[in-house]
N, C-alpha and C positions, 0 to 999 in steps of 0.2 A: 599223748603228746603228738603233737602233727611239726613237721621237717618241710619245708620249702624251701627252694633255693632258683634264685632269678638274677637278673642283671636291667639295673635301671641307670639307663643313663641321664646325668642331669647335663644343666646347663644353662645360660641367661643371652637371650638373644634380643633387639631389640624391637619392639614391638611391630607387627606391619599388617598390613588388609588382606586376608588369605586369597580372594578374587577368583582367578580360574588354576592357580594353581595347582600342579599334583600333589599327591598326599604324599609325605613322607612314605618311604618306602626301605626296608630294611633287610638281608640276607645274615643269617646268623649260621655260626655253625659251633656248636657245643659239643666236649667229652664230659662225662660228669661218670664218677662214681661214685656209689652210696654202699655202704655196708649197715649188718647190722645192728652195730652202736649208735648209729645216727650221725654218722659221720658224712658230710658229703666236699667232696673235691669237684670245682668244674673249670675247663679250660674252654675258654669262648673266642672265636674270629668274629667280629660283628662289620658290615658295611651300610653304611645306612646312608641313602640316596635323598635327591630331591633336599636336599637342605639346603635352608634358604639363604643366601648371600649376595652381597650387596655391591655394585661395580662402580669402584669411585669416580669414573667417570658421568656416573648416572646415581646415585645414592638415594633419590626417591623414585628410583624404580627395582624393587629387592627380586630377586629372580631364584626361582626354587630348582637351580642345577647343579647346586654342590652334592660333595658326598664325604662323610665322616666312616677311619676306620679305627677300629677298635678292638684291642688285643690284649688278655689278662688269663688272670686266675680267681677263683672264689674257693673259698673255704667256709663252711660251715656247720656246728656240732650242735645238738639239742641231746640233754643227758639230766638224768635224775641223780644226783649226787647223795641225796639221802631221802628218808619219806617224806615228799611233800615239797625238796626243796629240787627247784631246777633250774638249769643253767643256759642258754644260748648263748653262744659264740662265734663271730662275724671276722672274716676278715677279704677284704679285697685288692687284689694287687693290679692297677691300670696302668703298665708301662705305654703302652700309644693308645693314644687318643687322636687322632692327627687327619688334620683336614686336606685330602686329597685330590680333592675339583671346588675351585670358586670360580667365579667371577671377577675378584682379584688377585690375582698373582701371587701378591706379597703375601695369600692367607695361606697358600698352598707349602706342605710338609709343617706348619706353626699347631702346635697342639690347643686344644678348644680351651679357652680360659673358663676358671671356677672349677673343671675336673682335675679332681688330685690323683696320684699316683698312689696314694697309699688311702685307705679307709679300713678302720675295723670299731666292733663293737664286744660288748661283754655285758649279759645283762643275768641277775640271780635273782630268784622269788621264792619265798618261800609259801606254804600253804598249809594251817593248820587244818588237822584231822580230827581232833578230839577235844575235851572237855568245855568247859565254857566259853572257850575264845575256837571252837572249829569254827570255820567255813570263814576267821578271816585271813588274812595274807597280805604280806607287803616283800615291796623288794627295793633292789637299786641296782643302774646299771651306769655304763660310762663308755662313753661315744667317741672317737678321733678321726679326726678328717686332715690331711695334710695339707704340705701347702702348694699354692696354685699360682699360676700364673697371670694374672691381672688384666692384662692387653693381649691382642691378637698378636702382637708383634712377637712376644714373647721376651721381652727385656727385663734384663735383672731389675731395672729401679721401680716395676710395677710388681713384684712378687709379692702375695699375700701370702703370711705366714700360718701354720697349721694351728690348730686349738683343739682342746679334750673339754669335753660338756659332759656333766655328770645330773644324771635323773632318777627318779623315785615315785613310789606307786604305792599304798593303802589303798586296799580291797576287801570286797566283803562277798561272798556266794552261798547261797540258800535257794533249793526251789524254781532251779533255772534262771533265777536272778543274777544280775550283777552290777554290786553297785562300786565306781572308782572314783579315787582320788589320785590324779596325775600329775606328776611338777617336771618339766623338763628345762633343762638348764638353770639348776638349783644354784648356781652360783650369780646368775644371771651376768655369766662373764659376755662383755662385747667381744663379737665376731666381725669381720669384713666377707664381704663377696663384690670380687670387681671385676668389671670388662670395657675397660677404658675409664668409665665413673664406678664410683665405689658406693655400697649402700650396708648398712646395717644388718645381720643375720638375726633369725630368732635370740630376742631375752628372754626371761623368764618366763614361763607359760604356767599357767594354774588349769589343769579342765578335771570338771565334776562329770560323771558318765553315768546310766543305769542300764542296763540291756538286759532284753528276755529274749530266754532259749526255747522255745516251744516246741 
C-alpha cells in the first residue's frame, strides 16, 4: 500500500494570453505527521504569488500581480481492514482561501470562488486472493465537495450548493496486468461550478483502462 498526502488547489479563472508574464509562484509551509498505521495529519500556510487579476479599469489587459493565501488541515488514512480489502479516507478542511493582492480592490480579502471549505473522500476495494475468481477486485467509493461561492463578490444570491458523487470500479490483475472498469458519478447527478457564469461539473463518466507493470 503506498500513502500520499498533498494539497491541490483548484480553481476556474478566465481564460487569458500567458505573454511575458511571471510564473505563478508559490511559498508553502506544512507540519504533517504520519504514524504507523497510515495515518497522516497535515497542517499547510500556502501564499501563492503572481496570480493573474484583472483591473476593471483595463479588463483586457489581465496582470499577474495578485497573490492568494491559504490556510487548512488534511487528513488522510490508507488501512487494510481485512485480507485483500482496503480503505482510503480523505478529508480536507479550507477555512481561507482568500485573495490578498489584485488589481481590483473589491477582490481583495473575497475568498476565490468554486473553493469549498470542506472536501472529503471514502473510497473501499476489495481484492480477491484465491480460487477461481483471484486477481479480480471491485470496489466503490463516494466523494463530497461543499458549497462554494459563485462570484468574486462573494454574495449569498450566487452560492453554489455542495453535492456527494458516488463511484465504482471492476478490476482484474494477472501477470503485471491490469485491466479496469471505471464509472464515476454513477448517479450521474448534475453539479454547478460558478464564477460569475455557471457551467456544468462532470456527469457520468464510463473509462475502460489496461496497464502494464514491467
Amino acid at each position: 500500500m503506498v500513502l500520499s498526502i498533498g494539497h491541490a488547489q483548484s480553481g476556474y479563472r478566465r481564460a487569458v494570453r500567458s505573454g511575458d508574464r511571471p510564473a505563478v509562484r508559490g511559498r508553502r509551509q506544512v507540519s504533517a505527521v504520519r504514524a504507523k498505521s497510515l495515518f497522516t495529519v497535515a497542517a499547510f500556510d500556502i501564499k501563492r504569488q503572481n496570480y493573474v487579476t484583472f483591473d476593471p479599469n483595463d479588463a483586457f489587459n489581465p496582470r499577474a500581480t495578485g497573490e492568494i493565501h491559504s490556510r487548512g488541515l488534511e487528513f488522510e488514512a490508507v488501512a487494510e481492514l481485512a485480507d485483500g480489502l482496503n480503505v482510503i479516507a480523505a478529508y480536507t478542511w479550507l477555512p481561507v482561501f482568500e485573495i490578498t493582492k489584485s488589481a481590483d480592490a473589491d477582490e481583495i480579502g473575497k475568498r476565490e470562488p468554486t473553493v469549498p471549505k470542506h472536501m472529503a473522500s471514502l473510497w473501499l476495494h476489495q481484492r480477491l486472493g484465491y480460487g477461481q475468481f483471484a486477481g479480480f477486485g471491485f470496489g466503490g467509493g463516494v466523494r463530497y465537495v461543499g458549497e462554494t461561492f459563485g462570484d468574486i463578490a462573494n454574495t449569498t444570491r450566487m452560492r453554489v450548493p455542495g453535492y456527494t458523487l458516488f463511484d465504482a470500479v471492476i478490476d482484474y490483475e494477472k501477470d503485471g496486468w491490469r485491466v479496469a472498469l471505471n464509472v464515476r458519478n454513477i448517479a450521474d447527478k448534475a453539479t454547478l461550478k460558478c464564477w460569475d457564469t455557471c457551467y456544468y461539473g462532470e456527469g457520468r463518466t464510463i473509462i475502460a483502462s489496461a496497464r502494464r507493470r514491467w
